[in-house]
N, C-alpha and C positions, 0 to 999 in steps of 0.2 A: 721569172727574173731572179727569185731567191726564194729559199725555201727555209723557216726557221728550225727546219730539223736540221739539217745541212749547216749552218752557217753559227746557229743558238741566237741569233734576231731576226727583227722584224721591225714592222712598223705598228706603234702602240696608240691608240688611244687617248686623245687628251680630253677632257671633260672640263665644264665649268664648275669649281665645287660650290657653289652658293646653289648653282639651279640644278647639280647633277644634271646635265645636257652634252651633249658630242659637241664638241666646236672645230677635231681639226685631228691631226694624226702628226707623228715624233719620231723617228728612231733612226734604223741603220739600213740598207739596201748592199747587195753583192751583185754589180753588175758582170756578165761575163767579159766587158772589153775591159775594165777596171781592173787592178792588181788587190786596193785597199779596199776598205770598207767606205762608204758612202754614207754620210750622214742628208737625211731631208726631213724637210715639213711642209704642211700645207693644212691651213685653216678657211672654213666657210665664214662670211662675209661677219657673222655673227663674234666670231673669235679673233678676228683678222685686228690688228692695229691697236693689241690691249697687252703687250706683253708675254702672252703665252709661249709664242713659239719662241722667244728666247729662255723664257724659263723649262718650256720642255726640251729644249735640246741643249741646254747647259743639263739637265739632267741626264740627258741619252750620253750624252759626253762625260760625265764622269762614271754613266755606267758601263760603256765602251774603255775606260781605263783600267777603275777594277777590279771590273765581274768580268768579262771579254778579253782583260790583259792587248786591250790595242793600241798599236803603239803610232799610227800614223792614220788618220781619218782626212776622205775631202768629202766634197760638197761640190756639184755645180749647178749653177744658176743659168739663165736667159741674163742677156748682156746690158738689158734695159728693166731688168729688176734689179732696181737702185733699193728697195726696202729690205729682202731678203741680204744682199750683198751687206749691207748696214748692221744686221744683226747675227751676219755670220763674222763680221767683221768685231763687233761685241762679242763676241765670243772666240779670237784671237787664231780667229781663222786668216792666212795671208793669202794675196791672190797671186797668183802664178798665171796668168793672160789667160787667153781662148785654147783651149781645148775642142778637135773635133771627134765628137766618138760616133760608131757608126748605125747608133740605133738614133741621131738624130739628123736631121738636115741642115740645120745650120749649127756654126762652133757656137759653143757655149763660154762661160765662164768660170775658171777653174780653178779651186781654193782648198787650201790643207792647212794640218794642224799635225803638227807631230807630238805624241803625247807621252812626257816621263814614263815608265813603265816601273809597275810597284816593285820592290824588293821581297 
């Protein structure tokens, strides 16, 4: 799906720092039907609903602007992930409707962020 030699991301590691423990993963994806860079997450039940994944992807987000230099990021979701949508949406992602790409079977939900680009 991506390769971080190919692309310079990936998907990183979120940890809890009080227990040092895995709770969930953060970064960027290049899928082949996409033009942009894809931002995702996903946290186990432990990490889930405590903030994390907006503070790690407000961080993959300003590392995608600049260390990466990108200048347009999206994200999509499942149409009835109301919690993800909420915190992409906190983090000034807009939504542009259903998107259908061809590695899923049903459209998705389909959200961008175009990002200043440093001088």
């Amino acid at each position: 799906m991506y390769k971080r030699q190919v692309h310079g991301f990936g998907f990183y590691l979120v940890t809890a720092k009080v227990e040092n423990i895995p709770i969930g993963i953060s970064g960027f994806i290049k899928r082949p039907s996409m033009v942009e860079a894809e931002t995702g997450f996903a946290f186990l039940p432990i990490g889930a609903g405590k903030g994390y994944a907006f503070e790690s992807t407000k961080a993959i987000l300003e590392f995608g602007k600049k260390t990466l230099n990108i200048s347009k990021i999206v994200a999509i979701t499942d149409p009835n992930n109301a919690n993800s949508q909420k915190i992409l949406k906190r983090l000034g992602l807009k939504s542009n409707g259903l998107i259908q790409l061809t590695e899923f079977k049903k459209p998705l939900r389909f959200v961008y962020l175009k990002l200043k680009r440093l001088h």
